[in-house]
N, C-alpha and C positions, 0 to 999 in steps of 0.2 A: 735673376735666374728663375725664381719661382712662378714670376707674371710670364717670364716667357713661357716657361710648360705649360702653364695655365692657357694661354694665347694658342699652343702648338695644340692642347688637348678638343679647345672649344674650336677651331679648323679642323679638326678630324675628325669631329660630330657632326660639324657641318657638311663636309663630304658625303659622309654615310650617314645621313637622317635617318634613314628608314631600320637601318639596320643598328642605329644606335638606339632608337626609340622600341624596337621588338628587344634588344637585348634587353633595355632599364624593363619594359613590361613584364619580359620574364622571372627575370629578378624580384620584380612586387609581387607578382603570381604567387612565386613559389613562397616567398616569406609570407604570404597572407594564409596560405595554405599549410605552412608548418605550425604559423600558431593557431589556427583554427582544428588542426587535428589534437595537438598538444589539449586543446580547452576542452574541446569535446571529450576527448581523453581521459581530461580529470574531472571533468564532469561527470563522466560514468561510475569513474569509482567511486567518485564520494556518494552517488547514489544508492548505487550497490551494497558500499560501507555501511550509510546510513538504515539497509532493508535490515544488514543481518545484525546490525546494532541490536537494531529495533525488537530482534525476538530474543534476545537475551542471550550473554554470556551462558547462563545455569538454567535452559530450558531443555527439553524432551519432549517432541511429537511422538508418541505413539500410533500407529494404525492396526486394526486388526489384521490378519493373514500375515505373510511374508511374500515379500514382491520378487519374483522371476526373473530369472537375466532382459526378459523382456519389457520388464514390469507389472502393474495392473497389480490387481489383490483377488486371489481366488474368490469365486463364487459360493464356496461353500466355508468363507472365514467367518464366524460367529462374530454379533457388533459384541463391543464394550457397552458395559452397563452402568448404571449411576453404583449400582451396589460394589461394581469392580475400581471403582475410584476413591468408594470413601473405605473400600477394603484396602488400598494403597497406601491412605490416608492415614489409617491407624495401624497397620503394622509393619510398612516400610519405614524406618530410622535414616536419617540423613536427607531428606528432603522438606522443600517449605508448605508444597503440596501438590495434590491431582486434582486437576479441575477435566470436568468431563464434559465431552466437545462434538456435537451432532451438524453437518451442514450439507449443504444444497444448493444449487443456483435456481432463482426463480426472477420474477418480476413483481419489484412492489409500483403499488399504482395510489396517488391522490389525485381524486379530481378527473383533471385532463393529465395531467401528468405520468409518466409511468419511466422505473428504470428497472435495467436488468444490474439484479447485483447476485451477491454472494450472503446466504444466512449462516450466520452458527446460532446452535441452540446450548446454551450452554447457562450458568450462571454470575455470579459476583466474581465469585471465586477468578474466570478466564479475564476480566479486566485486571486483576493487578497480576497475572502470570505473565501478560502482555503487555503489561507496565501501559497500560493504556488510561486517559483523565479524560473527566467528562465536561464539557464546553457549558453546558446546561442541563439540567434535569437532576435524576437522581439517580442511584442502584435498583434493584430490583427486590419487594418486598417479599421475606417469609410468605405470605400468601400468593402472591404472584408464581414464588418457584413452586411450592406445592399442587397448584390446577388454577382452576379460575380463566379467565378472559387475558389472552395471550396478550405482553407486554413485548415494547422492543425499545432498543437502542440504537440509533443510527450513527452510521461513517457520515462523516462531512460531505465527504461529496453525493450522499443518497440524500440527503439533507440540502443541499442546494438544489441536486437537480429536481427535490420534488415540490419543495418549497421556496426556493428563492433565498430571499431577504424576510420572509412571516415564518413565525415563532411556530415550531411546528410540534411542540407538546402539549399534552392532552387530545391532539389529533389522530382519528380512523383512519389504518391506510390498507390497501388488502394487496394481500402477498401471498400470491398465488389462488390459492381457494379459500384462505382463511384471510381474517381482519386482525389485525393486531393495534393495544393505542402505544405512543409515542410518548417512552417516559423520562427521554434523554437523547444527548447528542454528544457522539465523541468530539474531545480539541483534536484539532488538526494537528499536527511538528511540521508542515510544508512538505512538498517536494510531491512523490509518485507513490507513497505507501497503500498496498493496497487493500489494510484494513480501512480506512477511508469510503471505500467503494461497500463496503459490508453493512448488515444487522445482525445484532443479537437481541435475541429472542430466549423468552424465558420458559 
């Protein structure tokens, strides 16, 4: 009984070749196309998951002004000052702390090399607010934050694209108008983070 259907099935394929072989096509098509949306799918989110992981459950960006149904930050918003952070510091209760947070986009350049990243100017204090560890190098010294010959820290990928595979601290690199040296390098976590692509500067 079963070899005959089997018999009756594989003669009605044969009849309609064409039209059996576009129906099975379509069939692969589409299943190739449901798991490839499903993967990209969850690819995303765990992306996404991972960005906001990453700025912590118990953080606060603050910016000066207040932003308009349109957005943007008026023109006449006064910045934040190092004095208005360690004024947070000592007399707001119930926080771990303020770390004070200055950035820009520029291009840093070694060499022949050059990338366009993102800086913050900030101190010690914004790597453990951003639960951020450093691959190599070290923090930033007492005398570094106070003046002196500007220090930095690199994202991994400003770090590959300007150096490669060579050890790039203790290394001149100029950022913008100004030179800064190379006194560390963030660990990467993988994936698209886009502190990666950044410097901090002291």
């Amino acid at each position: 009984m079963i070899w005959n259907t089997i018999k009756l099935a594989i003669t009605a394929i044969g009849r309609n070749l064409l039209r059996s072989t576009l129906t099975i096509l379509g069939i692969v098509i589409g299943v190739t196309a449901v798991i490839s949306m499903v993967t990209l799918g969850g690819g995303a989110t765990s992306q996404i998951t991972r960005e906001i992981t990453s700025l912590g459950s118990d953080l606060l960006i603050l910016r000066p002004g207040i932003r308009g149904r349109h957005g943007g930050i008026p023109r006449d918003a006064e910045p934040f000052k190092r004095a208005d952070a360690k004024a947070i510091n000592e007399e707001v209760g119930g926080i771990a702390g303020a770390t004070p947070v200055s950035s820009s986009a520029t291009t840093a350049v070694y060499g022949n090399e050059n990338w366009s990243t993102s800086i913050m100017g900030s101190d010690n204090s914004y790597l453990s607010a951003r639960s951020w560890e450093l691959e190599s190098g070290r923090e930033f010294t007492e005398a570094e934050l106070v003046g002196g010959r500007l220090s930095c820290i690199l994202g991994a990928t400003v770090k590959e694209k300007l150096f490669g595979y060579q050890d790039p601290l203790d290394a001149r690199i100029r950022v913008g108008t100004a030179s800064c040296t190379v006194i560390g390098v963030l660990k990467s976590k993988g994936g698209q983070h886009s502190e990666w692509t950044r410097m901090i500067l002291s």
